[in-house]
N, C-alpha and C positions, 0 to 999 in steps of 0.2 A: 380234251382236258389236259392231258402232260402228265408227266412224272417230274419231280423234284428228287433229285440225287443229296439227300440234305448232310448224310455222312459219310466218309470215304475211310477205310483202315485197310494196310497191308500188312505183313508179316513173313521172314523170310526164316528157317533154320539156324540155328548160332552156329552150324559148320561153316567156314565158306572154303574152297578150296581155289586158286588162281589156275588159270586155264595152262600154265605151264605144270602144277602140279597133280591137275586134272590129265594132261598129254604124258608125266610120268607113268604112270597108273595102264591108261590105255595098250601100249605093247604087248601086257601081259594078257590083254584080255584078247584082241583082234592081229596083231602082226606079227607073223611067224619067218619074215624075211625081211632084209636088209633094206629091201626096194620098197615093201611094205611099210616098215617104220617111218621114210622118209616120204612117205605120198600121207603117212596117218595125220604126221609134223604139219604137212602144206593143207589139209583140212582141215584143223582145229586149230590154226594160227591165220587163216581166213574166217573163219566160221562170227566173226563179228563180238566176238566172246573175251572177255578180258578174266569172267569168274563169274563164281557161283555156289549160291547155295544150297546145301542137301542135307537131307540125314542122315546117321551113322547108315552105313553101309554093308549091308548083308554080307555074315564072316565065310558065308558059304560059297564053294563055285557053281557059276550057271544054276543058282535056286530057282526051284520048282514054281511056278505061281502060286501055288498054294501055299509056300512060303512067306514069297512077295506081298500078299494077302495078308496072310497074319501082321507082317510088321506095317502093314498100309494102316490098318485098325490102329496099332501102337500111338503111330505117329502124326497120322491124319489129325486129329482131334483136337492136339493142341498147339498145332499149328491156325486152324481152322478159329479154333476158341481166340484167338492173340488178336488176329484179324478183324473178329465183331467186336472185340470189348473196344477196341481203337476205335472202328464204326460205329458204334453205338455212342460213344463218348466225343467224336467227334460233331456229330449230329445232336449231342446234348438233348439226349431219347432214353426213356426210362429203360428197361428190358423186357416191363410187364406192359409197354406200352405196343409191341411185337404181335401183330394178327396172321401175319405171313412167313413164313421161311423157306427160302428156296435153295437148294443145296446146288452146287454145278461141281462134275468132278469124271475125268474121262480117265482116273490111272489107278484107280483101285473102289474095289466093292466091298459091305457085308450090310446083311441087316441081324438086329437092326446096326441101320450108319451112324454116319455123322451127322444128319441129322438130329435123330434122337438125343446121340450124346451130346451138342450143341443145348438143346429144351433143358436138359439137365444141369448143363456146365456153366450156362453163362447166369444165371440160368431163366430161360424164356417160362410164359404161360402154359401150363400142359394141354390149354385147348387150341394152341399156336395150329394153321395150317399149315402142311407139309408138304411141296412137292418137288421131285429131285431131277435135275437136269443133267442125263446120264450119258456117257461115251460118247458125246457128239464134237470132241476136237478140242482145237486151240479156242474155238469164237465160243465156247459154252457159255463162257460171261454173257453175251450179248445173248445169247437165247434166253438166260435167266432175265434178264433185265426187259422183254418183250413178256413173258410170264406174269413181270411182278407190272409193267403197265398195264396187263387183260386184268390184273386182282382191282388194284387201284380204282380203274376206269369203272368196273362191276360196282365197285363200295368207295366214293371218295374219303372213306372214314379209314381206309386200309394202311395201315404200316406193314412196309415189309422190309425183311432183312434177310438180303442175300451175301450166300457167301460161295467162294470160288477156291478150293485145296486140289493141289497137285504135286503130285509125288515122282515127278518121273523119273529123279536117280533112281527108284526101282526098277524098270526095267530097262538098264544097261543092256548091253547086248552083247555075247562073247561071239569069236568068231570073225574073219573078212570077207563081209559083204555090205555093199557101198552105201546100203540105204540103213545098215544100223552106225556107219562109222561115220555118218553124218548125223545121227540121232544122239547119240553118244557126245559128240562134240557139241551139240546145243543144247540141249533138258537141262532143264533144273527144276528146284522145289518152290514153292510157294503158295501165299496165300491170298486173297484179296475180298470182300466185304464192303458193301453198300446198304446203306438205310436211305429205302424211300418209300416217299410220301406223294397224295398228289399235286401237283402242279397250283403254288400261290405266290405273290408277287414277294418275294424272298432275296433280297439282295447277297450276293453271293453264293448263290448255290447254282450247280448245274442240272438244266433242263430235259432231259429228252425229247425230243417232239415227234421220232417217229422211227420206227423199225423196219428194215429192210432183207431180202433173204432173194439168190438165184441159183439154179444151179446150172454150171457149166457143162453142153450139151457133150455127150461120147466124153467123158471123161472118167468115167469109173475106176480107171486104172491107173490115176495120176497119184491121189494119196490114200493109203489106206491105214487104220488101224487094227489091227490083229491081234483076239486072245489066241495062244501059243502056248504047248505043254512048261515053257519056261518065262514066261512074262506078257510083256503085250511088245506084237512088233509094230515097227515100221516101215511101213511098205509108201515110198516116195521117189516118182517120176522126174528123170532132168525135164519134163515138158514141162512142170510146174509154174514155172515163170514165164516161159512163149506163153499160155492161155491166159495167165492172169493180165499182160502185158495187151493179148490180142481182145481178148472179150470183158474186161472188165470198165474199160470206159461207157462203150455203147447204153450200157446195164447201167449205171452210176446215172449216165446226163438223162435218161430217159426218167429214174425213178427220181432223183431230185427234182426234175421240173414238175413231179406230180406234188412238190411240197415248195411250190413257189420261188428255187434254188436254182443256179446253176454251179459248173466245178470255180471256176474262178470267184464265188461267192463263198465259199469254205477258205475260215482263216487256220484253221486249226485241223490238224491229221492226227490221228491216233491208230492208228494202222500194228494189229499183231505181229512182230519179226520174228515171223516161221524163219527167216533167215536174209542177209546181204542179200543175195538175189532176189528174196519175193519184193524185197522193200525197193529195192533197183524196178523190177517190174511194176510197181506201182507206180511209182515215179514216173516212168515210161509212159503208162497207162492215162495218167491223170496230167502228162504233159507238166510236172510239177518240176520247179527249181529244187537242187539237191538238198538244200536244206531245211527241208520243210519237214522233210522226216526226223530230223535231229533229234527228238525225244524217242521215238521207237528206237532209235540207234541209240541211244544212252541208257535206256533199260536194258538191251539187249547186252550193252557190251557190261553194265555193273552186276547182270542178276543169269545173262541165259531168257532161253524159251522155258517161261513158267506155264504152257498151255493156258490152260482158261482164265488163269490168273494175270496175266501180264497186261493185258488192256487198262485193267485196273490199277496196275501201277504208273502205266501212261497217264490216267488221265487223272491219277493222282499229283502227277506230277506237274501236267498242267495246269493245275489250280495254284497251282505255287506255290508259297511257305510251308504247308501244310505236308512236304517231301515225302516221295518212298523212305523207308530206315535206309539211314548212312548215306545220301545223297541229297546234296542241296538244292533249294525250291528253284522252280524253273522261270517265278516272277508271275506277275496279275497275267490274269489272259481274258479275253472277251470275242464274243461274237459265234458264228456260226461255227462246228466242231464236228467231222464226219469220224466215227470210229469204225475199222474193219476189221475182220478178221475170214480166215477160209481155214476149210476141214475137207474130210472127205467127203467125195462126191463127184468131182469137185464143185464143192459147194462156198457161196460167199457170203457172208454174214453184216450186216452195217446197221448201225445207229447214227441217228441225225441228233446231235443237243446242242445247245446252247448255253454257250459258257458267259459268267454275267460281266 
């Protein structure tokens, strides 16, 4: 049957900070030597990053997660809420016309969540269904969006609207150790939101056609995500890119050809920029000309890694006019559209749609 992707809304923090005033900031928190400061400089002045948005910024030093928690609650919500009302109005969709909600969100908890406060806020049906796509990385979005095709496919009468909040200027990471002072240099906040419906012949909207997921074999220990008495860490392997580089083709031409595809039939990349190197490795991987990633690398460099949220503003932006806030449309697109993204596991996440 398909899914129709019929409305799309982002939504970014009204802070924004430049990655030079983001690199002010950092000494204080990670480099206690001379040598240090100037290795901090050469990895956030590579890191693909031009700037980024966040939330006011905890006044306290190294705060507790339990802290972090408390202001995730604050802030989640109407960030979250800015995102669907865009979605929802962009899809020109009631709120009470809403069967489904699926929350995606790997950088702060409570219940009840955002969720609930969403049912509330925007505000949906209170017999809406509920279910939340929890700690599973940067590809949460695509997880949600395999969720809301199983609703769809079950009930063709299904609306759903997913939304995707992340937060991760919370946890910052004080301290010099290589795999926060690369986290550090890329996170940011954001939000992202989709209304869909199932698949009818709709000029202009983007299609799904089909979901994809592998995980790469002895890699447990490439990325990980960690609750920590003071945040969530991150814990990321320089092997990161050799696997995605080595084992990610093989996986891609074998699952496309089960959907009548091969990689040279993909016009369109939306690929998550966990960072310049994975998106190098991709490229790599898929034997792709370097500019094919040009829109991952232009989220990446106006907003940062929004985790779950950023895919979403890719392929907001491949729709065209219809732009991320503050960055101009990327123009009409059509034809086949692979989107990626990888988490822990190493695990890889893809959606196959069809842009009209």
């Amino acid at each position: 049957m398909g899914l129709i992707l019929r409305g799309l809304g982002t939504a970014v923090p009204e802070r924004r900070l430049s990655q030079e005033q983001t690199l002010d900031l950092a000494p204080q928190m990670a480099a206690a030597t001379l040598r240090q400061q100037r290795l901090l400089r050469r990895i956030y002045l590579r890191s693909g990053v031009d700037g980024r948005h966040c939330v006011p910024l905890l006044a306290a030093t190294n705060p507790s997660t339990a802290e972090r928690m408390r202001h995730y609650r604050t802030e989640a919500v109407p960030l979250a809420l800015q995102a669907c009302r865009r979605a929802l109005e962009d899809a020109a969709i009631a709120p009470d016309a809403i069967t489904h909600l699926v929350t995606v969100s790997c950088t702060g908890f409570s219940a009840p969540g955002v969720d609930l406060a969403l049912i509330e806020a925007v505000p949906l049906r209170p017999d809406v269904a509920r279910t939340h796509v929890g700690f599973m990385g940067c590809h949460g979005a695509l997880n949600g969006l395999r969720v809301a095709q199983a609703f769809v496919e079950a009930d063709p009468r299904a609306c759903v609207l997913l939304c995707a909040v992340e937060l991760c200027s919370l946890h910052l990471q004080e301290g010099w150790n290589p795999d926060h002072i690369v986290a550090n240099a890329l996170f940011a906040d954001g939000a992202g939101a989709v209304v869909a419906v199932a698949a009818r012949p709709e000029a202009g909207r983007l299609r799904l056609r089909a979901c994809g997921s592998t995980v790469v074999p002895a890699s447990a220990d490439a990325m990980a995500w960690i609750i920590e008495d003071h945040g969530f860490s991150m814990a990321l392997s320089a092997r990161v890119p050799g696997l995605i580089a080595a084992r990610l083709r093989p996986w891609l031409e074998a699952w496309l050809a089960g959907h009548g595809l091969s990689l040279p039939a993909i016009q369109h990349w939306a690929v998550h920029p966990g960072g310049p190197r994975i998106l190098s490795a991709v490229l790599e991987s898929a034997g792709l000309e370097p500019g094919r990633l040009d829109g991952s690398r232009e989220v990446l460099r106006q907003y940062g890694n929004m985790s779950s949220a950023t895919v979403l503003f890719i392929l907001q932006r491949l729709l065209g006019p219809a732009a991320a806030p503050g960055a101009p449309g990327a123009g009409a697109a059509s034809g086949p559209c692979l989107a990626l993204g990888f988490g822990p596991g190493l695990t890889v996440e893809a959606a196959l749609l069809e842009l009209p």
